[in-house]
VOGU-3710 file (C-alpha; in Angstrom, 3 decimals, decimal comma):
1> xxxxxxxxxx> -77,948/-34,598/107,517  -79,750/-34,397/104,101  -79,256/-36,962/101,101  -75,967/-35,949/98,892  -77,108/-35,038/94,876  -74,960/-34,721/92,101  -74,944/-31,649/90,025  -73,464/-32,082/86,496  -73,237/-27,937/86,169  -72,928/-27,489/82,197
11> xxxxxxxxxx> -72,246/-24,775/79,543  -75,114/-25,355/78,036  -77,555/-27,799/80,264  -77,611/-29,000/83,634  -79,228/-31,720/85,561  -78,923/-33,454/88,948  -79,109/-36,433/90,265  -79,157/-38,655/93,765  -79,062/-42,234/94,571  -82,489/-44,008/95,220
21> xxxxxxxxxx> -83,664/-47,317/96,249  -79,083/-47,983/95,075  -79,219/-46,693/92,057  -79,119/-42,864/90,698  -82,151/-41,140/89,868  -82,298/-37,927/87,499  -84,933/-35,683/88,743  -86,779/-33,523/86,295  -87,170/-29,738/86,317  -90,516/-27,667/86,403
31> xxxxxxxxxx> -90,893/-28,198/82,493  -91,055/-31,957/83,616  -87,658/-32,299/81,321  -84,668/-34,321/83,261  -82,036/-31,624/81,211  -81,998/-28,073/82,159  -80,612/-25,252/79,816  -77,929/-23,084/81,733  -79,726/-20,020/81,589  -80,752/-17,385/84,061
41> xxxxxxxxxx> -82,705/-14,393/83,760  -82,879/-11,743/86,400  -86,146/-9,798/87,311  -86,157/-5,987/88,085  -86,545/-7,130/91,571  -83,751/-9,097/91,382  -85,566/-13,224/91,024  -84,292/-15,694/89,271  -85,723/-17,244/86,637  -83,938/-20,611/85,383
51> xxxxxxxxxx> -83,639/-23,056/82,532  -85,942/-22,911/79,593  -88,607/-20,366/80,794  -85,123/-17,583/81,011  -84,192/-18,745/77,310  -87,183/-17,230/76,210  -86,037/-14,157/77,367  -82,421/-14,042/75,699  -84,656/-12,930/72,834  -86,928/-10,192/74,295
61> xxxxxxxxxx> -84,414/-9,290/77,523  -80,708/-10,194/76,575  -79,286/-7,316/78,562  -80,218/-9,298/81,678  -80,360/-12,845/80,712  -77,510/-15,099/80,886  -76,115/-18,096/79,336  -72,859/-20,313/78,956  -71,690/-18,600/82,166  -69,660/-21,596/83,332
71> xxxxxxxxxx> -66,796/-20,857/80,650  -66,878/-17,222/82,833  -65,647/-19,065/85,943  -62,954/-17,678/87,787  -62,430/-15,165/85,559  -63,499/-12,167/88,085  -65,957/-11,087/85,298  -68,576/-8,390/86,255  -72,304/-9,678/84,782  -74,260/-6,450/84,912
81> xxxxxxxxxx> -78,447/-6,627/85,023  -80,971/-4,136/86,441  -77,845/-1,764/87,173  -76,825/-4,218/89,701  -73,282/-6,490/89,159  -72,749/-9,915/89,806  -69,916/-12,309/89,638  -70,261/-15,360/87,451  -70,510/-17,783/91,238  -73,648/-15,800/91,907
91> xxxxxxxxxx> -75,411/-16,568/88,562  -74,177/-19,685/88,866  -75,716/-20,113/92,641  -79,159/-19,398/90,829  -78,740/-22,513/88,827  -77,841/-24,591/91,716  -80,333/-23,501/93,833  -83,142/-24,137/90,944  -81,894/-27,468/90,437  -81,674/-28,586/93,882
101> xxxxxxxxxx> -85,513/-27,256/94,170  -86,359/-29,587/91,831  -84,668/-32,503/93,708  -86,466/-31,592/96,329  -89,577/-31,807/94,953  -89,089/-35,604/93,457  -87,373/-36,424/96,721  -90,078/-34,592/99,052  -87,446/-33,567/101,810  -84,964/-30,375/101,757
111> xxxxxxxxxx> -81,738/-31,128/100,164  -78,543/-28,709/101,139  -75,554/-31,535/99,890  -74,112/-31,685/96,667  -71,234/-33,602/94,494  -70,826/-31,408/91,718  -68,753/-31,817/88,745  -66,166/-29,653/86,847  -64,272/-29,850/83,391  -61,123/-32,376/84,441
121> xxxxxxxxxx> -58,885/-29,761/82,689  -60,556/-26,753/85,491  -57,667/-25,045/87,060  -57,536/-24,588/91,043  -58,963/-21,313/90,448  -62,113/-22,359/88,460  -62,476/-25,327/90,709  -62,934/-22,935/94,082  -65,017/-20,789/92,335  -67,290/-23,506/91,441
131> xxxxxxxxxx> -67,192/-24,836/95,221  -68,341/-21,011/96,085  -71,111/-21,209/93,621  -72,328/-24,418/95,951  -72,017/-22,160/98,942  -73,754/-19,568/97,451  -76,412/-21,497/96,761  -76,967/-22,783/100,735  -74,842/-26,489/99,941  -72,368/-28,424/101,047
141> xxxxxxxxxx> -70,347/-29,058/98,819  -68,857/-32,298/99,525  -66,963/-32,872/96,567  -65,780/-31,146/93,134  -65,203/-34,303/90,591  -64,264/-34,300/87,162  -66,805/-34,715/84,390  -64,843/-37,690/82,790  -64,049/-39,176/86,159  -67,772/-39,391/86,335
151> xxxxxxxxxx> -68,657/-40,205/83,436  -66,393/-43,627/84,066  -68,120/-43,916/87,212  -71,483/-44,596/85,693  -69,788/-46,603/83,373  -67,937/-48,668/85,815  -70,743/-49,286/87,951  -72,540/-51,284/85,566  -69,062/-53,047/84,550  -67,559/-53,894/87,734
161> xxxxxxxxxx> -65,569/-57,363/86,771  -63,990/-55,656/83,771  -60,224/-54,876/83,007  -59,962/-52,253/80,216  -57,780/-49,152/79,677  -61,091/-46,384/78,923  -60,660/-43,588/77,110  -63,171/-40,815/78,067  -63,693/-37,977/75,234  -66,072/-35,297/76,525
171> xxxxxxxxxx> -66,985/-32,809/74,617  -69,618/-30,278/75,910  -71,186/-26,932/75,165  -67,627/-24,990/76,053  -65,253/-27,592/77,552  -63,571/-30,434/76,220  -61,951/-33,228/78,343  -59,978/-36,068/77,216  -59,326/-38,391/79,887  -57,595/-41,890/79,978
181> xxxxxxxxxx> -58,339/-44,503/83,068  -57,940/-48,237/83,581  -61,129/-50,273/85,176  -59,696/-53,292/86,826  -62,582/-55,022/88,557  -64,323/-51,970/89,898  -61,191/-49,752/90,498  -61,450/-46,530/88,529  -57,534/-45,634/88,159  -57,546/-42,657/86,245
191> xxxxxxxxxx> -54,589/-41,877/84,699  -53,919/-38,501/82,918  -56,531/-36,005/81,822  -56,056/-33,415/78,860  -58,394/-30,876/77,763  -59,371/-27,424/76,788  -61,651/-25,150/78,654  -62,492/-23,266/75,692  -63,769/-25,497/72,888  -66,925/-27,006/72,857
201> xxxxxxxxxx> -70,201/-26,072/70,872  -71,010/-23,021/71,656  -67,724/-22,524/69,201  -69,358/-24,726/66,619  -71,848/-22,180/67,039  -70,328/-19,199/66,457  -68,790/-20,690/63,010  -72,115/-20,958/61,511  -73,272/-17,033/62,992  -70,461/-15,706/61,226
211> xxxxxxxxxx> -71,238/-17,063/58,176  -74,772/-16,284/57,930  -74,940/-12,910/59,642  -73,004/-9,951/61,793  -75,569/-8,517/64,208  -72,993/-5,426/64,589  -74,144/-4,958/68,444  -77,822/-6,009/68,057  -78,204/-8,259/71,228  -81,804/-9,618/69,871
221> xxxxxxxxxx> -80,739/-9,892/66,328  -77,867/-11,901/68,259  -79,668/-14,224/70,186  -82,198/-14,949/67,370  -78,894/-15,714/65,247  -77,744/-17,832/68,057  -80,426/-20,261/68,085  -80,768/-20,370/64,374  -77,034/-21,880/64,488  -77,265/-24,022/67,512
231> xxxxxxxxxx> -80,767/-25,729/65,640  -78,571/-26,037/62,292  -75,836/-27,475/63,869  -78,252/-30,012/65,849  -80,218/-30,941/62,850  -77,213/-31,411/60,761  -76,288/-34,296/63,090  -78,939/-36,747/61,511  -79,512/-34,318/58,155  -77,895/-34,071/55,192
241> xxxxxxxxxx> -78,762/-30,248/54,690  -80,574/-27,098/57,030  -82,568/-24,360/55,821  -81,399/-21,461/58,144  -84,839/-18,515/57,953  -84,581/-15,333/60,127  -86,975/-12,855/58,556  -86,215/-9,193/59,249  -83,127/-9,994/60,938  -81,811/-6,667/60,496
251> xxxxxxxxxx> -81,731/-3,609/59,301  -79,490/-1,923/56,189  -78,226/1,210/56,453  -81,190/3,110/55,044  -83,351/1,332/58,304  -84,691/-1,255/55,808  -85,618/-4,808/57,311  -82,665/-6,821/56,423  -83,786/-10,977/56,250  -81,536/-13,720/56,332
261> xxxxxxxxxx> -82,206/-17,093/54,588  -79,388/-19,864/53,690  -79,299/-23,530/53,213  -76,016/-25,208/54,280  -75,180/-28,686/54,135  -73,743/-30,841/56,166  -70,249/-30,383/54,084  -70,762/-26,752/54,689  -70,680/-27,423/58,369  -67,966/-29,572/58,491
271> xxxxxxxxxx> -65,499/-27,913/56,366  -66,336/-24,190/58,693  -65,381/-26,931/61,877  -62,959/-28,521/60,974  -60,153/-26,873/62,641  -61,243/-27,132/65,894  -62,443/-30,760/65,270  -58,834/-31,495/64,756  -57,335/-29,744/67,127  -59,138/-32,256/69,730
281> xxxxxxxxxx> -55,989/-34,939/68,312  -53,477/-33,018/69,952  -55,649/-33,700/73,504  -56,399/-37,604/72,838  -52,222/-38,051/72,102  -51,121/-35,830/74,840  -53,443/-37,708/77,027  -52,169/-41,040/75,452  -48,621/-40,197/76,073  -48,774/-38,784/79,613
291> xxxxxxxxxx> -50,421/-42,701/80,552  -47,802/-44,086/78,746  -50,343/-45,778/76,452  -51,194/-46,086/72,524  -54,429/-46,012/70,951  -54,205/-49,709/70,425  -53,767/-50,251/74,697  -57,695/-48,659/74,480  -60,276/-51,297/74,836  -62,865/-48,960/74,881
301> xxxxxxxxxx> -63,807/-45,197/74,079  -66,818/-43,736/75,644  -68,338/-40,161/74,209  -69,770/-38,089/76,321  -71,766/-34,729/76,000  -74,242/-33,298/73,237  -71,333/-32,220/70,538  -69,987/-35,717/70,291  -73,038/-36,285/67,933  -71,686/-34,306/65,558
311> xxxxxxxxxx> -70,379/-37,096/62,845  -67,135/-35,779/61,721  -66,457/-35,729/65,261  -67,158/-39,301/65,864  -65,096/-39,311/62,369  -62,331/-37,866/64,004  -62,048/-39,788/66,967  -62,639/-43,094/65,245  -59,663/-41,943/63,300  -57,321/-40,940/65,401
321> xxxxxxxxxx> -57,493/-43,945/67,661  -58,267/-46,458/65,712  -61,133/-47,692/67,262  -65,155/-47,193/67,083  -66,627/-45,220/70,060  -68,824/-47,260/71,897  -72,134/-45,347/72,672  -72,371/-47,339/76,218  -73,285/-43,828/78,287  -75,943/-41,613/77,746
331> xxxxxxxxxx> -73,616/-38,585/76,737  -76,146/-35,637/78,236  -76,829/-37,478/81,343  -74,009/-39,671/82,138  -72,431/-37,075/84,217  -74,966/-36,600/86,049  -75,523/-40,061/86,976  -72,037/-40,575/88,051  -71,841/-37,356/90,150  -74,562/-39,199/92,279
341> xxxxxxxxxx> -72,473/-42,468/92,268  -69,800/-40,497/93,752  -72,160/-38,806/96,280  -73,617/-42,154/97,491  -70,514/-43,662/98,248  -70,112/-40,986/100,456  -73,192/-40,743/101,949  -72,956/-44,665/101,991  -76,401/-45,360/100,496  -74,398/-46,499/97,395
351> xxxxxxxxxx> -72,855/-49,591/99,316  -70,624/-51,345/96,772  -67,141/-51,868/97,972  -66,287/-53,197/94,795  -66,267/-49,529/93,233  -63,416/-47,946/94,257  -62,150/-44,448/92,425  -58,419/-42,595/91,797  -58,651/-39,545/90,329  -55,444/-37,310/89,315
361> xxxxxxxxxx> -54,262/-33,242/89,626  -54,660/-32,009/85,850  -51,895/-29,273/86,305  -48,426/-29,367/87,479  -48,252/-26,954/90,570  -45,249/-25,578/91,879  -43,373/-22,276/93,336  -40,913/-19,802/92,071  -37,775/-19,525/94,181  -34,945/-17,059/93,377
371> xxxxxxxxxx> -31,476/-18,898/92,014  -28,682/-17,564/91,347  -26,732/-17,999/87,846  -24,365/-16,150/85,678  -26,042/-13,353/85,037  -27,401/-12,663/88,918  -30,985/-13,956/90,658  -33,741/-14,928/89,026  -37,440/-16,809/89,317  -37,498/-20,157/87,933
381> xxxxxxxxxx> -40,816/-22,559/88,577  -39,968/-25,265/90,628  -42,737/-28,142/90,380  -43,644/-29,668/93,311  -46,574/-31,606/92,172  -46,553/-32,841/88,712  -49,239/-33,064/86,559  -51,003/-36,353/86,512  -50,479/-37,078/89,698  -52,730/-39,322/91,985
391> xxxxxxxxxx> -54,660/-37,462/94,535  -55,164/-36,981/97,310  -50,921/-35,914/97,534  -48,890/-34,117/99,686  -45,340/-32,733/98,661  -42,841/-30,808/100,243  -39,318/-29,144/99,613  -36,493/-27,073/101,327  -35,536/-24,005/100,501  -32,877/-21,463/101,958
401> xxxxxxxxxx> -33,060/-17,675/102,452  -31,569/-15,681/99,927  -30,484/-12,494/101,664  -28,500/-11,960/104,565  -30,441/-11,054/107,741  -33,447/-12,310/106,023  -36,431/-12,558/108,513  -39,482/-12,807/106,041  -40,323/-14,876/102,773  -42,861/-14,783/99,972
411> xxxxxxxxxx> -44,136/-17,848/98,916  -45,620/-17,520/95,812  -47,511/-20,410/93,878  -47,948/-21,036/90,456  -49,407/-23,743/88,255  -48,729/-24,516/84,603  -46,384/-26,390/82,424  -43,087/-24,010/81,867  -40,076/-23,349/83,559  -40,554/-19,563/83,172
421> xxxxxxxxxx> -43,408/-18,710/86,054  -44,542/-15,873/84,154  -45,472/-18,137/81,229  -48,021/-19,928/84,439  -51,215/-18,767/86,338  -50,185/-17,208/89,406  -52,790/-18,531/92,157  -51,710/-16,756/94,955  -49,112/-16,387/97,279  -48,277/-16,862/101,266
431> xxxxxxxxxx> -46,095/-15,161/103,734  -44,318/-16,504/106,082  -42,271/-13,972/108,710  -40,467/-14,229/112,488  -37,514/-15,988/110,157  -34,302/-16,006/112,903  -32,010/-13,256/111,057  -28,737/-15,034/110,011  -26,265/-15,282/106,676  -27,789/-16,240/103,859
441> xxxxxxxxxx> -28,207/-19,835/102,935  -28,406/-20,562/106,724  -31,843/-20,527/107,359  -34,411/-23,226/105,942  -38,277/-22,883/104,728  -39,733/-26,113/104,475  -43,139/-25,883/101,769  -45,687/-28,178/101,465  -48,463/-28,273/99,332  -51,582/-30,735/99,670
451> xxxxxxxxxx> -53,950/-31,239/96,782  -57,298/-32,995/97,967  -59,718/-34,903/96,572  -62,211/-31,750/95,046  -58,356/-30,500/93,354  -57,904/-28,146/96,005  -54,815/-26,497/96,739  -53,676/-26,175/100,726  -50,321/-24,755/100,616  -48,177/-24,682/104,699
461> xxxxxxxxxx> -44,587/-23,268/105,401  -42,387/-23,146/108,202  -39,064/-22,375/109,461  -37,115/-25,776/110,218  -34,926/-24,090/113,108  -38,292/-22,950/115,318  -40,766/-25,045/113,308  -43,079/-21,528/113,054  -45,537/-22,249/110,303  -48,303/-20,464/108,333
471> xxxxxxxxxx> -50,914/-22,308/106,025  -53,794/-20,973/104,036  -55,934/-21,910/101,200  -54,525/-19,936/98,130  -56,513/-16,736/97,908  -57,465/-16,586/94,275  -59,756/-13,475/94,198  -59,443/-11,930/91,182  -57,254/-14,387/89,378  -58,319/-15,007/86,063
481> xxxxxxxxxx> -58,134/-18,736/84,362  -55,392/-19,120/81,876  -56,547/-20,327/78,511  -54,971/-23,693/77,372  -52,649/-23,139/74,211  -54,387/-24,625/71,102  -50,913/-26,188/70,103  -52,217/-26,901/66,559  -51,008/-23,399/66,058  -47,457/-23,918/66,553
491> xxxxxxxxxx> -46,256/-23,153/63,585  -47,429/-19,797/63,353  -45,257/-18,560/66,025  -42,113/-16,872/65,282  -38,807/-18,757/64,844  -41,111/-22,108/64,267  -40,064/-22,691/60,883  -36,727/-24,085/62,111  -38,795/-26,565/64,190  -40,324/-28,175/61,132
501> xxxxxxxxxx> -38,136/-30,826/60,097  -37,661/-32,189/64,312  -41,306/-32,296/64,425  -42,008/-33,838/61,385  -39,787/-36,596/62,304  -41,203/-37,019/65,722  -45,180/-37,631/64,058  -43,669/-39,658/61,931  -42,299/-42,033/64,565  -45,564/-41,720/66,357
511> xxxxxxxxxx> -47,670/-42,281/63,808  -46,230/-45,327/62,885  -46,683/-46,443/66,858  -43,142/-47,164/67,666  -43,553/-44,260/70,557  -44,027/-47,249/73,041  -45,125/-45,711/76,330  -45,966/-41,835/74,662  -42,495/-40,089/75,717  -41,796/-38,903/72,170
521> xxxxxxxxxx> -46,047/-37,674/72,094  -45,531/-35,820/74,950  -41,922/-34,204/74,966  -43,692/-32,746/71,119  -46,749/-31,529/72,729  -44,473/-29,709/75,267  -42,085/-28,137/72,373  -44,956/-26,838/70,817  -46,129/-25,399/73,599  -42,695/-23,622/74,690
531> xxxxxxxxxx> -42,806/-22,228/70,809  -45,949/-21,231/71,335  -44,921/-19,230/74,470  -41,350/-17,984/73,418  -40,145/-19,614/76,349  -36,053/-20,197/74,885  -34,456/-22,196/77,899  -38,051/-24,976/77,850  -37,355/-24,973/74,008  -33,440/-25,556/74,395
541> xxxxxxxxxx> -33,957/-28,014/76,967  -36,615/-29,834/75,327  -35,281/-29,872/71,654  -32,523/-31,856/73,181  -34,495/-34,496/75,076  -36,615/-35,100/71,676  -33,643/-35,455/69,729  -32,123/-37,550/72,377  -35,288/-39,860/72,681  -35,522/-39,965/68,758
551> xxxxxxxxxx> -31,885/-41,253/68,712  -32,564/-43,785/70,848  -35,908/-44,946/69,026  -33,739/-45,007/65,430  -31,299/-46,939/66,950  -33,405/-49,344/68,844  -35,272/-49,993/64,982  -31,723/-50,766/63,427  -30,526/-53,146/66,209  -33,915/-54,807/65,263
//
C-alpha cells in the first residue's frame, strides 16, 4: 500500500502534504511553489492544465477555465468547456490528481492515498462529493477531516503537554469555520464547530469589483477586474492605500476603450467589508455557546487561512473575544500540515500515542415522521443526532406505522436546525417494505443512523417483529447544499420588529458575560434563525425558553 498525503483542497489554493522522516513535508508544485492556485483549465482535447499556468488563461480563455470551484460542491452544477459538461467532482479530480503528481515526484514512488480536508461547517452532501472527487482522481480516500480540526492538529503536535480551550477561526478564499476544542496533553477534544460556507475572500473580492467597475457580461474584462481586486485587497493588508490601473477595460457605448483607474485606501476597504467582517461574531458566539464556554475560557486563538491577514479582521476578532490571536500556525499551510498528521497516524508512520483526536458532526441530522395533532397528520423533524456531537455515533429510535394494513415505509432524512423539515436539506431517503400488515400503531420500525469519522451518513431500518432490515448510504445525487443563514440579517425579516426589545435584552446579558455556559448565546442565535425562516412553532417555542432562561439569569443577579 502507498504512503497516505494530505490534501488541504482550497477555494483559492491548494497544497499537499505527507509525513517524512515523522514529521510532515509540503511538497512543491511544477512552479517549484509549495501553494497551488485552485484553478483548472481544460484543453480542446480535453487535458488539464492546473494551478498557476491555468490562471493565465482565466484572462485569454475564461469560457473554459475554472476557479473557486470548491464553493460549487454538491451543488449538481453543470461546468460547461469545449461543448463538453462536467460536474464540479470532476474539475475538482483534476486538482487532486495534479497535486498528488507532484507528491510523487518529491516522494519518487506512486501515491493513490489521501486525507483530505473539508470546511468543518460542509454538509453530508458536500462532504461525499468531496470523497468522489478523491475517487475520481484514482485515491483512496481514507479520511475527510475538517480544516480547523487540522489546523489544531498541527498545532497540537508541537504542544502536546498543554491544557488550553483553542479557538480555531479559519477564514479562507470562500469558507469560514469557527471551531472551539480543548488540548489536554495531546487530546484534541473538539467541541462545537460554526461556520459559513459562503464567506470568505473571494466576497471581499467582489466588494472592491463592484465599486470600481461592471464588466456587464465581459468574461475577460471580468477576470482582469478580478485580479485587480484580489491584488488591492492583498496589498492593502500591509498598505495604507492601492492604486487600482486597468487600461482599456472596456468599452462605452459608442465602442470607445473605456479605462479604469482608482486609488482606495485602506478605510475604503474596510468600510465596503465591513458587514461581512461582522457577521463572523455571530459564528465565534454561537460556537462559544454550543461548548458552553466564554471568550475569557479561551487560552488561545489561532488564525488560519490567507483572509485572516486582513487587519480589521484580526480587529474584529481581537474584539470580540477579548484576546490577541496568536500567529502560532502558518495560516496557508497549516492545513495542510495537519491533514498529513492525521494521515500518518493512520498509516502509523506518525507514531505518537500521545496525539489523540475527537472530532464532532457540524449538523443536527434527523427524520421526519408523520404525527398526528389537532388539525390531522403532519411532518415534524425529529433529531436523532444533534449537532455537536462526538463522532464516530450511532443513534437509533422507534417508530410505529401510521396506516392500517401498512406494509411499506419511507424513511426520509433530513439535516438542519428547525423543527419544520422543509426549512432543512433533504439528503435522501430509504425504503423499507415486507412490513407484516396489521392496525396501525402495531407494527415497529426501528432507525438507526451512524455518522463516521469522514461525517458520513449510514442510515439502517428494520422491522422489530421479523428483524427485516435495509441500509444504504444516503443517495445525494442532485441535492444541492443549503446556504447557512447570515443571522445578522434578522431584523429584516417580517414580523422582527416585535423581537427587538427580547433580543436586545438577551446581548445585553451576554455581553456583560453573565451567560455562564452560552445557553442564552445560543437559544438567540436559534430565534434569529427561526425569524429568519418564518418558522412560527421554533419561534413560539423558543421565545419562551429565552424568556424563561433570562428570568432565571435576572433572578439569579438579585439573589446575589
Amino acid at each position: 500500500m502507498s504512503r497516505i498525503v494530505g490534501i488541504d483542497l482550497g477555494t483559492s489554493t491548494s497544497e499537499i502534504a505527507c509525513i517524512v522522516d515523522g514529521a510532515p513535508r509540503l511538497f512543491p508544485n511544477t512552479q517549484g511553489k509549495l501553494v497551488t492556485p485552485s484553478v483548472v483549465h481544460i484543453t480542446q482535447d480535453g487535458a488539464a492544465v492546473v494551478g498557476e499556468e491555468a490562471a493565465e488563461y482565466l484572462f485569454t480563455r475564461p469560457d473554459c477555465t475554472f476557479m473557486e470551484v470548491k464553493r460549487l460542491t454538491g451543488s449538481g452544477e453543470k461546468l460547461k468547456a469545449h461543448g463538453k459538461e462536467y460536474v464540479p467532482e470532476e474539475i475538482q479530480a483534476m486538482l487532486l490528481r495534479y497535486l498528488v503528481g507532484c507528491a510523487e515526484t518529491g516522494l519518487g514512488e506512486k501515491v493513490d492515498r489521501a486525507v483530505i480536508t473539508v470546511p468543518a461547517y460542509f454538509t453530508d452532501v458536500q462532504r461525499r462529493m468531496t470523497a468522489k472527487a478523491g475517487e475520481l482522481a484514482g485515491l483512496q480516500v481514507e479520511r475527510i477531516i475538517n480544516e480547523p480540526t487540522a489546523a489544531a492538529l498541527d498545532y497540537g503536535l508541537s504542544n502536546l503537554k498543554e491544557c488550553k480551550n483553542v479557538l480555531v477561526y479559519d477564514l479562507g478564499g470562500g469558507t469560514l469555520d469557527v471551531t472551539v476544542l480543548e488540548l489536554f496533553e495531546g487530546i484534541i477534544d473538539v467541541k462545537a464547530s460554526c461556520g459559513n460556507n459562503h464567506l470568505g475572500g473571494k466576497d471581499f473580492d467582489e466588494i472592491i469589483m463592484a465599486h470600481l467597475a461592471d464588466p456587464a457580461g465581459d468574461e475577460r474584462a471580468l477576470m482582469r477586474l478580478k485580479k485587480s481586486a484580489e491584488d488591492c485587497k492583498i496589498a492593502l493588508s500591509s498598505r495604507d492605500e492601492y492604486k487600482v490601473s486597468l487600461p482599456f477595460l472596456l468599452t462605452d457605448g459608442d465602442g470607445k476603450p473605456v479605462s479604469v483607474e482608482q486609488t482606495i485606501s485602506c478605510q475604503d476597504f474596510e468600510e465596503w467589508v465591513s458587514e461581512k467582517v461582522s457577521s463572523t461574531r455571530d459564528q465565534m458566539m454561537s460556537a462559544l455557546g454550543d461548548a458552553k464556554l466564554n471568550p475569557q475560557d479561551l487560552q488561545v486563538v489561532l488564525l488560519v487561512g490567507g483572509s485572516t491577514r486582513i487587519p480589521c479582521v484580526k480587529k474584529l476578532v481581537e474584539a470580540t473575544l477579548g484576546a490577541v490571536p496568536r500567529s502560532l500556525v502558518d495560516p496557508d499551510l497549516t492545513v495542510a500540515r495537519g491533514a498529513a498528521i492525521q494521515a500518518g497516524l493512520i498509516e502509523g508512520s506518525l507514531n505518537n500515542e500521545d496525539l489523540v483526536l475527537t472530532d464532532v458532526c457540524p449538523y443536527t441530522l434527523g427524520t421526519a415522521p408523520l404525527q398526528s395533532g389537532l388539525f390531522g397528520k403532519r411532518k415534524v423533524f425529529d433529531p436523532l443526532i444533534p449537532r455537536n456531537t462526538t463522532i464516530p455515533t450511532e443513534k437509533s429510535a422507534i417508530y410505529t406505522t401510521v396506516a392500517d394494513f401498512q406494509t411499506s415505509v419511507i424513511i426520509e432524512v433530513y439535516q438542519g436546525e428547525s423543527s419544520n423539515p422543509e426549512n432543512n436539506e433533504q439528503l435522501g431517503e430509504v425504503r423499507l417494505t415486507g412490513i407484516p400488515p396489521a392496525r396501525k400503531e402495531k407494527e415497529q420500525i426501528e432507525v438507526n443512523f451512524g455518522y463516521d469519522m469522514n461525517g458520513i451518513l449510514q442510515v439502517k431500518a428494520s422491522v422489530v417483529s421479523t428483524g427485516k432490515q435495509v441500509s444504504a448510504e444516503i443517495s445525494t445525487t442532485g441535492v444541492k447544499a443549503r446556504a447557512v443563514l447570515d443571522v445578522s440579517k434578522w431584523e429584516q425579516a417580517e414580523g422582527a420588529r416585535s423581537f427587538r426589545p427580547l433580543v436586545r435584552k438577551a446581548e445585553k446579558l451576554i455581553s456583560s458575560g453573565k451567560d455562564i455556559g452560552g445557553d442564552i448565546t445560543l437559544l438567540l442565535r436559534r430565534l434569529k434563525e427561526a425569524i429568519l425562516l418564518k418558522d412560527q412553532e421554533q419561534i413560539d417555542e423558543l421565545r419562551e425558553d429565552l424568556l424563561a432562561m433570562i428570568e432565571v439569569l435576572e433572578k439569579a443577579d438579585k439573589l446575589l
